[in-house]
PAZAPA-4460 file (N, C-alpha, C; in steps of 0.05 Angstrom, whole numbers, plus 32768, in hexadecimal, padded with zeros to 4 digits):
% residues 44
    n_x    n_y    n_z   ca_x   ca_y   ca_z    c_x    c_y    c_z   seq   type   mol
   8010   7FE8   8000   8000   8000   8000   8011   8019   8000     1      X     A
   8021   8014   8010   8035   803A   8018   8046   8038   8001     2      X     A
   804F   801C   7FEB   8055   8026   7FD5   8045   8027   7FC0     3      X     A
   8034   802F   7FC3   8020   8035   7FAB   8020   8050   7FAC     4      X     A
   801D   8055   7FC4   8015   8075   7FCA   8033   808A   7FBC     5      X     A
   804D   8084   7FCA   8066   8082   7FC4   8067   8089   7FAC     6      X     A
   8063   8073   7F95   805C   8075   7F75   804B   8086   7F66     7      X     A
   8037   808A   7F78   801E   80A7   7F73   802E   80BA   7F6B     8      X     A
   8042   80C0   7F82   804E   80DA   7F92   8066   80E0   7F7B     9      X     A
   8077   80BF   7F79   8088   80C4   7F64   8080   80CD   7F50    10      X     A
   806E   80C4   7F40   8063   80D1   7F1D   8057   80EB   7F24    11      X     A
   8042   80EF   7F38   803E   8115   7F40   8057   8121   7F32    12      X     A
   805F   811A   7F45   8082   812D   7F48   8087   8134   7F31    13      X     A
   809B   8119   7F21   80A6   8114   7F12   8095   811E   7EF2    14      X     A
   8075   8119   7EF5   806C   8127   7ED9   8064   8141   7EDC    15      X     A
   805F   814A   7EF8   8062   8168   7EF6   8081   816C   7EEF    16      X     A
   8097   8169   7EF7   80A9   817E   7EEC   80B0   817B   7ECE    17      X     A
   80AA   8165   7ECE   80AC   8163   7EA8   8091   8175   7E96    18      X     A
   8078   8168   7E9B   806C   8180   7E8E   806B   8198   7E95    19      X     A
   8077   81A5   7EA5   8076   81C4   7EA3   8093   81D0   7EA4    20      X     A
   80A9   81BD   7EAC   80C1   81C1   7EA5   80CD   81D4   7EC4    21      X     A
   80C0   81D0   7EDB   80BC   81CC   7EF1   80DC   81D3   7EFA    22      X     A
   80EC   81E5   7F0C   8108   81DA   7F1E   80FB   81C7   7F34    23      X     A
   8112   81BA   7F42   8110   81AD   7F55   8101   81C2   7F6C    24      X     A
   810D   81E0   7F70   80FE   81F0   7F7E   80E4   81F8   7F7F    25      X     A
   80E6   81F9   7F67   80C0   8203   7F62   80AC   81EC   7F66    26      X     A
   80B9   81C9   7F5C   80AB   81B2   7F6C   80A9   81AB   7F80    27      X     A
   80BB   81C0   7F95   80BD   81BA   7FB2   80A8   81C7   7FB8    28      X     A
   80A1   81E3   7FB0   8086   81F7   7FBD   807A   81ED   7FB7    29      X     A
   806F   81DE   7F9A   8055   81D2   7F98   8051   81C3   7FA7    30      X     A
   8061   81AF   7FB0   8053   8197   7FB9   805C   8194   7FD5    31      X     A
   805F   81B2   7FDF   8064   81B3   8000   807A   8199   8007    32      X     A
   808D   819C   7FFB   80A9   8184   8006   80C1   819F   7FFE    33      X     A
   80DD   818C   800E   80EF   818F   8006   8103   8191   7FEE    34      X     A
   810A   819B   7FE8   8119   819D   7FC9   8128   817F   7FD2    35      X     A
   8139   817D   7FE7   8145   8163   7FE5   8132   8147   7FE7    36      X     A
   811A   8148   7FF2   810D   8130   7FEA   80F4   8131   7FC8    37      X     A
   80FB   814A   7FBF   80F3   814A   7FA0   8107   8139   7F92    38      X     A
   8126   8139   7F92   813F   8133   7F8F   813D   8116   7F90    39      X     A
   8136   810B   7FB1   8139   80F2   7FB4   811C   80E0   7FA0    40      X     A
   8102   80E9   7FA3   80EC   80E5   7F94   80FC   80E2   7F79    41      X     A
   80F2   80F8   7F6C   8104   80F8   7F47   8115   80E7   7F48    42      X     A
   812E   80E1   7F4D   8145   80CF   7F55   8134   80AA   7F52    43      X     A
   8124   80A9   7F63   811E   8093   7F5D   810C   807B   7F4A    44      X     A
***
């Protein structure tokens, strides 16, 4: 279950900064996290 959710969270991420061409910073305000766990997310 907590990796399903996990996987949600990863493609969020990961297809917001591709379709809008997103920094790691500006995906951190969106989605109320840290730039370093945007980093570790994307990364995986």
């Amino acid at each position: 279950m907590q990796d399903d959710v996990l996987e949600v969270r990863i493609m969020e991420e990961a297809n917001f900064i591709a379709d809008t061409g997103a920094t790691v910073r500006s995906a951190a305000e969106v989605f109320h996290i840290s730039k370093s766990t945007v980093h570790t997310v994307v990364i995986i």
